[in-house]
OpenMM code with the backbone's topology and positions (N, CA, C; nanometers):
from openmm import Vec3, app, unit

residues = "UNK UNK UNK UNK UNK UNK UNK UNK UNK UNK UNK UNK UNK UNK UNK UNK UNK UNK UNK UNK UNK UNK UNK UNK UNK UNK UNK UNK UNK UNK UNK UNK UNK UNK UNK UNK UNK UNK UNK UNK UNK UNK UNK UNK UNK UNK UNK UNK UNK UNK UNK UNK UNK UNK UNK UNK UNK UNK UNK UNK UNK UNK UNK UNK UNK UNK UNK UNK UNK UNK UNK".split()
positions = [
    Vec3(-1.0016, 1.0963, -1.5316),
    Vec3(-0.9143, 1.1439, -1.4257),
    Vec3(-0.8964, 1.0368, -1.3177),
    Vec3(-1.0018, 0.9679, -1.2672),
    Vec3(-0.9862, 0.8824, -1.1882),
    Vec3(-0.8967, 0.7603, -1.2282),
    Vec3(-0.8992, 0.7058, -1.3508),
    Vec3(-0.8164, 0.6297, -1.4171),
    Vec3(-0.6930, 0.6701, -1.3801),
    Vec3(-0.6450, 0.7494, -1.4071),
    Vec3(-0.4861, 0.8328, -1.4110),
    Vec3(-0.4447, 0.8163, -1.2880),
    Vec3(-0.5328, 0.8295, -1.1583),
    Vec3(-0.4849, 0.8580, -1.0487),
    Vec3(-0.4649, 0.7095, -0.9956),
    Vec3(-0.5291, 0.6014, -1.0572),
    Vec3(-0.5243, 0.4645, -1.0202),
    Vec3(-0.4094, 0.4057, -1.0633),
    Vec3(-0.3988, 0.4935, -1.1740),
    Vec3(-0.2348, 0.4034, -1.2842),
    Vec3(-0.1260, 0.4783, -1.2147),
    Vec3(-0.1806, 0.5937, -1.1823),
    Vec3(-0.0179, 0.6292, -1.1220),
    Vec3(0.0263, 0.6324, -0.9816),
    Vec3(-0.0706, 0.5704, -0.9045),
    Vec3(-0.0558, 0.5259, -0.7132),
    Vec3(0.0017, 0.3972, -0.7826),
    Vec3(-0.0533, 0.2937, -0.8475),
    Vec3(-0.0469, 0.1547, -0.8936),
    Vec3(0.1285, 0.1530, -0.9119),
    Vec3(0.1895, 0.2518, -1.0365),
    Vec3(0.2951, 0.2758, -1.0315),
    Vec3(0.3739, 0.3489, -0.9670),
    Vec3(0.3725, 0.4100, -0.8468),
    Vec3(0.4498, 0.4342, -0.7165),
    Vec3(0.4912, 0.3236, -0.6235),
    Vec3(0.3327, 0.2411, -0.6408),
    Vec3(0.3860, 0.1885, -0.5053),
    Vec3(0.4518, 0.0649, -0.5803),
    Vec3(0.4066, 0.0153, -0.6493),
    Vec3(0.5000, -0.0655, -0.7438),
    Vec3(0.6318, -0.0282, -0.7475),
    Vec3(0.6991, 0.0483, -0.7528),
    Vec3(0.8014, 0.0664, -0.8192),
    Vec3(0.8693, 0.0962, -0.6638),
    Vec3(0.8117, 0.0562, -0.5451),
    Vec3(0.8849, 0.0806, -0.3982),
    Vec3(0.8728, -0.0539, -0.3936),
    Vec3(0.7902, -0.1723, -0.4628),
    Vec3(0.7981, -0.2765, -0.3933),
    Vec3(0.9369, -0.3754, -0.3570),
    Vec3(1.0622, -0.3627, -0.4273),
    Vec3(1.1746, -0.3849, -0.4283),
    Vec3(1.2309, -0.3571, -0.2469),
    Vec3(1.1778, -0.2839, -0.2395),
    Vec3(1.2589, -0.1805, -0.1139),
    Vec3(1.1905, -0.2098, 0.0113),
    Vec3(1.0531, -0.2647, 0.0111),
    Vec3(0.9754, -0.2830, 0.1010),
    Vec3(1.0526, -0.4038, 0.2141),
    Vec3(1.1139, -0.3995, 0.3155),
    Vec3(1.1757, -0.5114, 0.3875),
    Vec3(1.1628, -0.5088, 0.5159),
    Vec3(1.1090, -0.4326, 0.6185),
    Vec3(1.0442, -0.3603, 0.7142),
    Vec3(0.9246, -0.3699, 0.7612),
    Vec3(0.8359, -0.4101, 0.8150),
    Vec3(0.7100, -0.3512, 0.8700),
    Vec3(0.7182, -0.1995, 0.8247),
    Vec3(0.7421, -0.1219, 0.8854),
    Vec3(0.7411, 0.0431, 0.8884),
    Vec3(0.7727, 0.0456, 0.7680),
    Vec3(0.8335, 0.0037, 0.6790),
    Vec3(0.8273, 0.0146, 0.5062),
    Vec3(0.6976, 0.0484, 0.4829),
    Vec3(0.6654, -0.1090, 0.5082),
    Vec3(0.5353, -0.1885, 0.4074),
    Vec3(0.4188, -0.1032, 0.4680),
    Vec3(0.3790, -0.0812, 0.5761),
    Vec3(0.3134, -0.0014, 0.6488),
    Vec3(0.2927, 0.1375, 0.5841),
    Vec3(0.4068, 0.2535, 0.5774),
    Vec3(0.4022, 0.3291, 0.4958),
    Vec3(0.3516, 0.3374, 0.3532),
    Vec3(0.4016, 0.2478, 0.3198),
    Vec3(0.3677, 0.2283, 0.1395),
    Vec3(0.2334, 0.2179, 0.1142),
    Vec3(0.1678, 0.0749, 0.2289),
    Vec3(0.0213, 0.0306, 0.2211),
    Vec3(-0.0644, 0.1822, 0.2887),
    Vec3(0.0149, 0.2616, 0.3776),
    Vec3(-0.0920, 0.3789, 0.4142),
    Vec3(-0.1174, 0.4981, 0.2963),
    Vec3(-0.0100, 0.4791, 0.1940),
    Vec3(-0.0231, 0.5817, 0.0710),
    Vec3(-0.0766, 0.5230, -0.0456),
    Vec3(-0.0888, 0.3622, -0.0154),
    Vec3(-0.1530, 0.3409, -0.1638),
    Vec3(-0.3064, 0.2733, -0.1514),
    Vec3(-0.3340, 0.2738, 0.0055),
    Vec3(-0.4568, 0.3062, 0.0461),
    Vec3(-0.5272, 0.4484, 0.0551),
    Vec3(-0.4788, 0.5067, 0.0786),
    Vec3(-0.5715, 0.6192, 0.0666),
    Vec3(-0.5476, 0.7106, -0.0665),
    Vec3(-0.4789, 0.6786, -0.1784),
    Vec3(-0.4877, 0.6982, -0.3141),
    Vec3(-0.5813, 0.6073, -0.3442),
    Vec3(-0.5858, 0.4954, -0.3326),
    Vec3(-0.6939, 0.4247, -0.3943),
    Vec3(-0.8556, 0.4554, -0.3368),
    Vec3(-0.8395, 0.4899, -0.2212),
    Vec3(-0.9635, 0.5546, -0.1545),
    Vec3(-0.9878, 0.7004, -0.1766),
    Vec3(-0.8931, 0.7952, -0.2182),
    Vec3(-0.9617, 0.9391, -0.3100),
    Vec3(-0.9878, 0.9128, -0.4471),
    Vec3(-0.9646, 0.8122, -0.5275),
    Vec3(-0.9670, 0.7909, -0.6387),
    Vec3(-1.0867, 0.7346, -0.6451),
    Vec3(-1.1499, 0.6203, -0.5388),
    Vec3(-1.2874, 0.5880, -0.5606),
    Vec3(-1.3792, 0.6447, -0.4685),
    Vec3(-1.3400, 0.7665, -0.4522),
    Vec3(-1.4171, 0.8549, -0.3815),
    Vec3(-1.4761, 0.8200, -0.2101),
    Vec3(-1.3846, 0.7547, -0.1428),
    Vec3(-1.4601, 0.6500, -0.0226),
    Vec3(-1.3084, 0.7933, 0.0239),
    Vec3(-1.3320, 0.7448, 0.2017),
    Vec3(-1.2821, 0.8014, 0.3026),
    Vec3(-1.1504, 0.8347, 0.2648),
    Vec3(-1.0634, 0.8925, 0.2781),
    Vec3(-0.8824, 0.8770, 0.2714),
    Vec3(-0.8198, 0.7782, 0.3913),
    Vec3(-0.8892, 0.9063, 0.5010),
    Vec3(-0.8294, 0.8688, 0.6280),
    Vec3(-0.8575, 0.7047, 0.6421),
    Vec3(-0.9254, 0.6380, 0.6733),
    Vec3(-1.0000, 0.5028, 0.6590),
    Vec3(-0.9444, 0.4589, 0.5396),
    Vec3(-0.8980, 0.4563, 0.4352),
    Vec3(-0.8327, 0.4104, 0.3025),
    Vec3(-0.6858, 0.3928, 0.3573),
    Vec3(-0.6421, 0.5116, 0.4178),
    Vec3(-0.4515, 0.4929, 0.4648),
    Vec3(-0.4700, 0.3869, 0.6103),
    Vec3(-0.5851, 0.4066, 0.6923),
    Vec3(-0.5742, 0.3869, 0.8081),
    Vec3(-0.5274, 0.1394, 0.7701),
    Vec3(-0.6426, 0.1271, 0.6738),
    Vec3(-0.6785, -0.0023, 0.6387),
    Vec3(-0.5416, -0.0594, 0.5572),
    Vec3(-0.5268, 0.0429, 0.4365),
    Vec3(-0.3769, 0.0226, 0.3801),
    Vec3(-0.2474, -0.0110, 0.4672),
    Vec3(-0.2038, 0.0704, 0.5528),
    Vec3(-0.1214, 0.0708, 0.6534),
    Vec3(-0.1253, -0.0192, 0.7280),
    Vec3(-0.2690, -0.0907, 0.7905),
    Vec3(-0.2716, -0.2148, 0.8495),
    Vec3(-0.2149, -0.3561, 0.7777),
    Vec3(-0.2520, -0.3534, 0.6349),
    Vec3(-0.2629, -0.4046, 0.5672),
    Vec3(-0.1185, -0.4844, 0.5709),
    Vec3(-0.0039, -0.3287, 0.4990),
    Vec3(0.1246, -0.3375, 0.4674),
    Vec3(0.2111, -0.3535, 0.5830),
    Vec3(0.1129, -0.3607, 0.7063),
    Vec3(0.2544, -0.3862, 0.8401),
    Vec3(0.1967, -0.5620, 0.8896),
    Vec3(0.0859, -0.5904, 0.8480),
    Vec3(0.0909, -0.7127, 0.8881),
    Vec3(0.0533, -0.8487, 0.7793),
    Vec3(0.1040, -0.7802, 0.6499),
    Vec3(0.1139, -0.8793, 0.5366),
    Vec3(0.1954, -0.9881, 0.5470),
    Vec3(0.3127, -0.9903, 0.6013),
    Vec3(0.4543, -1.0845, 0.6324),
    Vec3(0.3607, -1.1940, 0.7182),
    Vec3(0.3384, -1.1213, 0.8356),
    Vec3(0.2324, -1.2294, 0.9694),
    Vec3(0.1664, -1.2868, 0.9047),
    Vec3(0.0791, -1.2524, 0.7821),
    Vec3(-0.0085, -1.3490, 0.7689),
    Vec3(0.0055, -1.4654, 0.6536),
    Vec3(0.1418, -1.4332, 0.6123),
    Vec3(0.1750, -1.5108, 0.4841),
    Vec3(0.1705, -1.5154, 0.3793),
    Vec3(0.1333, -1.3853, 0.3074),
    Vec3(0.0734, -1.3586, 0.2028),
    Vec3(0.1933, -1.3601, 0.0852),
    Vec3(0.1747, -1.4116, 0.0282),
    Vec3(0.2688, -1.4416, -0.0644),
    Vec3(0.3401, -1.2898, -0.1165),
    Vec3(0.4775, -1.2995, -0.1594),
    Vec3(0.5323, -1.1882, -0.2401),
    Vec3(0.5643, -1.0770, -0.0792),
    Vec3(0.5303, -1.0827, 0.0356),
    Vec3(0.5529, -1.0269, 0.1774),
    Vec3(0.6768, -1.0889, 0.2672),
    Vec3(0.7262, -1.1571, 0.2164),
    Vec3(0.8079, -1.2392, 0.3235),
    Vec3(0.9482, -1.1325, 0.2798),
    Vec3(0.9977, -1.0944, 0.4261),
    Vec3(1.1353, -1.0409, 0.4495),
    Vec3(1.2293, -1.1488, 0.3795),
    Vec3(1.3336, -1.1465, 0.2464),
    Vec3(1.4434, -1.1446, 0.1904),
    Vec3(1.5267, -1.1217, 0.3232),
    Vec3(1.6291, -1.1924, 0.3587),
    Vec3(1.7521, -1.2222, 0.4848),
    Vec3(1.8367, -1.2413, 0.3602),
] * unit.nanometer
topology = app.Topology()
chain = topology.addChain("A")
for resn in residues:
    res = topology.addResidue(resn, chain)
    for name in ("N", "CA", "C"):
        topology.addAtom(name, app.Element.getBySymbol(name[0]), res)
């Protein structure tokens, strides 16, 4: 079960990554596929979306490859 729930957050947020062009996108996306990945390995949610969400609004700032806003 835990498998399933990993393959199919994995393929949500995947399949938004096209669309992601925003802070408040990426932010969103990283707060839902953090805290799927954090009920799935049984750790916090809240603290899983809270870290995700940080994650996906300041990926661009830090350069992380595959994050850079498309103009």
């Amino acid at each position: 079960m835990r498998t399933t729930r990993i393959l199919l957050g994995l393929a949500l947020v995947g399949g938004l990554a096209g669309c992601l062009e925003t802070d408040a996108e990426r932010g969103v996306a990283g707060a839902a596929a953090g805290a799927l990945i954090a009920d799935a390995t049984d750790n916090s949610v809240i603290t899983g979306a809270a870290i995700g969400g940080l994650a996906g609004v300041f990926c661009d700032d830090l350069n992380v490859p595959g994050c850079q806003p498309r103009y």
